[in-house]
Residue frames relative to the residue before (quaternion, step in Angstrom):
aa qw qx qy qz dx dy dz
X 1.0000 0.0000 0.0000 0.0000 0.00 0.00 0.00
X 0.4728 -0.6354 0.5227 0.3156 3.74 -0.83 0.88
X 0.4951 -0.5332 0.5763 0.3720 3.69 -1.34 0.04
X 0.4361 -0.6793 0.5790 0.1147 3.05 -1.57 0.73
X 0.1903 0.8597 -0.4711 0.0524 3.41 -0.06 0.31
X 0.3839 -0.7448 0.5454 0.0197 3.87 -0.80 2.08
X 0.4525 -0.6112 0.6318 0.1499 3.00 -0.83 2.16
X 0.4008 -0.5326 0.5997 0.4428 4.13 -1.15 0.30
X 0.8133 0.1406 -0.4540 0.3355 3.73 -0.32 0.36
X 0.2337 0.6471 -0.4267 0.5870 3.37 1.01 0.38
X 0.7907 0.3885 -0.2367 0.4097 3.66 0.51 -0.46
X 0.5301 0.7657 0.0627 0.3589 2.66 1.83 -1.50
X 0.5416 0.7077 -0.0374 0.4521 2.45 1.56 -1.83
X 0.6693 0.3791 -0.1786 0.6136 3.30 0.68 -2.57
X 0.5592 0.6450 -0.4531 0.2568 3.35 -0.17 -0.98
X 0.7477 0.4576 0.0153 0.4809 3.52 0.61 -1.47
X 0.5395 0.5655 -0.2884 0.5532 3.07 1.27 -0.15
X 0.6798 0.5991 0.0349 0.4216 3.14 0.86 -1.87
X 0.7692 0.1476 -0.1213 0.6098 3.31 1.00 -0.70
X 0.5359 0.4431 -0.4766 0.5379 3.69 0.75 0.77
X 0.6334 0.4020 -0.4184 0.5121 3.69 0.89 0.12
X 0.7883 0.4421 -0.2554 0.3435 3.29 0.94 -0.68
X 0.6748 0.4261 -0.2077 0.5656 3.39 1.58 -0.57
X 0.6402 0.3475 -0.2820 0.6244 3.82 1.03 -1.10
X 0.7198 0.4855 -0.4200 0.2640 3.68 -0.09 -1.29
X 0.0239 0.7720 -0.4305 -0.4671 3.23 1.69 -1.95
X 0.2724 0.7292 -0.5289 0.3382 3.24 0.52 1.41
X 0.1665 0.8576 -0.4661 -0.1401 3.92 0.33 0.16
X 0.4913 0.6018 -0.3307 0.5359 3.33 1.58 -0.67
X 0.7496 0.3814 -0.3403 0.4205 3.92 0.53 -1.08
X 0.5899 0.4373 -0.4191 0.5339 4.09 1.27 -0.75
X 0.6190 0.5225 -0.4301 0.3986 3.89 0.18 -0.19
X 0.7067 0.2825 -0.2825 0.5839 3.95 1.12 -0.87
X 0.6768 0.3219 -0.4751 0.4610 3.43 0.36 0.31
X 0.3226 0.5574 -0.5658 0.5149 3.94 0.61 0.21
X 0.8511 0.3100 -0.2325 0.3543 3.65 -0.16 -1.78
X 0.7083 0.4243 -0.3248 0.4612 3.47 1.14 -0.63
X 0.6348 0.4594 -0.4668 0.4100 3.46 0.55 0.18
X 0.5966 0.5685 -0.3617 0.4360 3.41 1.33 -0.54
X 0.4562 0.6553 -0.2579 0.5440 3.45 1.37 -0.78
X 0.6791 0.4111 -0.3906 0.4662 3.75 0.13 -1.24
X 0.5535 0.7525 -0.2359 0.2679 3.32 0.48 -1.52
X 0.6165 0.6140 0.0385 0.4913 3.10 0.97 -1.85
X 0.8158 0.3325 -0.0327 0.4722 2.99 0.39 -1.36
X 0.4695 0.5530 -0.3680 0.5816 3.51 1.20 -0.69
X 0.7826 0.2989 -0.2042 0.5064 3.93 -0.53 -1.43
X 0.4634 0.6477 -0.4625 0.3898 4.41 0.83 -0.46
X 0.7293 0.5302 -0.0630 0.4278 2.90 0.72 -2.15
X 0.2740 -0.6289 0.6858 0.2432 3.88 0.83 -1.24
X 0.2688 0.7376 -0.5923 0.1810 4.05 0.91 0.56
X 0.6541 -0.4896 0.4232 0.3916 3.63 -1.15 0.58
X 0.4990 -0.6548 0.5487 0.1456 2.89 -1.65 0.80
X 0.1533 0.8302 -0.5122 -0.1578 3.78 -0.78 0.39
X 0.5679 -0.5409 0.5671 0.2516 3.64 -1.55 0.87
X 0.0913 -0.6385 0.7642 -0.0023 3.23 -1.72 0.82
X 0.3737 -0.7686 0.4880 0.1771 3.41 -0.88 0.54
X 0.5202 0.4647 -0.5456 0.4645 3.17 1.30 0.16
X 0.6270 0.5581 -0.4042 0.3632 3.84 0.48 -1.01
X 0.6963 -0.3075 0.5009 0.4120 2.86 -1.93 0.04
X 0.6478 -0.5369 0.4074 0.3552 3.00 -1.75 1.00
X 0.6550 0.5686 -0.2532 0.4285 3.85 0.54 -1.88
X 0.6077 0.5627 -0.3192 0.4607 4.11 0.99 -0.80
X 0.0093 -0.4773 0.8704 0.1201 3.93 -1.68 0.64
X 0.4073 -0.5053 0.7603 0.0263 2.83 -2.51 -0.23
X 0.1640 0.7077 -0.6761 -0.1232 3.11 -0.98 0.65
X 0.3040 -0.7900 0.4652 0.2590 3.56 -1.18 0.52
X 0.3150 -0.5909 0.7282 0.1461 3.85 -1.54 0.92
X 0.8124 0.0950 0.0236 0.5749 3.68 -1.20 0.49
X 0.8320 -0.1428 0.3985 0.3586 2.32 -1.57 -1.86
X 0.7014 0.3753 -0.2687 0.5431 3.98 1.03 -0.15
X 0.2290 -0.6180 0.7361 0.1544 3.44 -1.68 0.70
X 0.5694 -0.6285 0.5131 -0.1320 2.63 -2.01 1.12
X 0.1797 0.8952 -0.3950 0.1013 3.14 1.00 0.65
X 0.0576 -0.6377 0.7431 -0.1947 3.25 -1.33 2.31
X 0.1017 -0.6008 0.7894 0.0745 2.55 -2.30 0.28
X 0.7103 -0.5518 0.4345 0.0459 2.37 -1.20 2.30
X 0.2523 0.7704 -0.5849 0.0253 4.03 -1.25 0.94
X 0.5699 -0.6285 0.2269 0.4783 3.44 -0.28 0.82
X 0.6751 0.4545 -0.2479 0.5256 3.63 1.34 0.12
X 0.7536 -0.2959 -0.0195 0.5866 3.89 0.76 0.10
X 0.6507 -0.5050 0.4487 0.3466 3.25 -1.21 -0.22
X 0.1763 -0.7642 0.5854 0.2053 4.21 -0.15 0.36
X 0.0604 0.7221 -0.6580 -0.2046 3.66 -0.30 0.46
X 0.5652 -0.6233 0.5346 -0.0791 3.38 -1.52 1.77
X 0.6666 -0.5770 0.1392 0.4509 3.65 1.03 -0.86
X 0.5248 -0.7501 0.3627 0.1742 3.29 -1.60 0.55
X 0.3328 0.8245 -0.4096 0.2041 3.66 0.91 0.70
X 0.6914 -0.5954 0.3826 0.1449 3.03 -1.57 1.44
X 0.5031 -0.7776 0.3566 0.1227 3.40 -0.38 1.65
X 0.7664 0.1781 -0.3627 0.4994 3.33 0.98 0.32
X 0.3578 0.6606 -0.5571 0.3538 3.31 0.56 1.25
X 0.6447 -0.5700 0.3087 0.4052 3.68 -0.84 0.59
X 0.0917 -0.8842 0.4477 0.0964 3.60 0.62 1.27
X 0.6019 0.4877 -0.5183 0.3621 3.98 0.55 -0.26
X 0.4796 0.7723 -0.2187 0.3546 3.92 1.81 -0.51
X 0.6541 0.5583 -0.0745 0.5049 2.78 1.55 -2.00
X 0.7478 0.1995 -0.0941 0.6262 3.66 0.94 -0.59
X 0.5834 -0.6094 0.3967 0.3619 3.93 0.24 1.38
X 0.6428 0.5271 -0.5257 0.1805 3.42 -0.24 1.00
């Protein structure tokens, strides 16, 4: 399995996520199992060797894989995977990444 390795906003990203379910959503119990299960997907995605997929809003060199409702955006190096960020798939993604 390649190494994973969390861009600081890429963290940021989850982070924010994580604490708007738990503080806006008032869910803390539901932003804590989706922290572990997205971290899990992750894992499991790059374990497996699952297929990459392209988004045209992202950089070109970036795939995505998606958990729920949010994609994961990495780019793939012959030495680990960088994951780039964590943002919520129906938000205005060509925005989310400066285009």
């Amino acid at each position: 399995m390649r190494r994973i390795l969390w861009t600081p906003i890429a963290e940021e990203d989850l982070e924010e996520i994580l604490l708007f379910i738990a503080v806006e959503g008032g869910h803390p119990e539901t932003a804590r199992r989706i922290g572990e299960e997205l971290r899990a997907a992750i894992d499991r995605h790059f374990r497996e060797s699952q297929p990459a997929q392209r988004h045209a809003a992202m950089p070109e060199s970036w795939r995505y894989l998606k958990y729920k409702r949010w994609l994961v955006a990495y780019e793939p190096t012959p030495e680990a995977a960088v994951i780039h960020r964590v943002v919520d798939a129906v938000r205005d993604l060509p925005r989310q990444f400066g285009q």
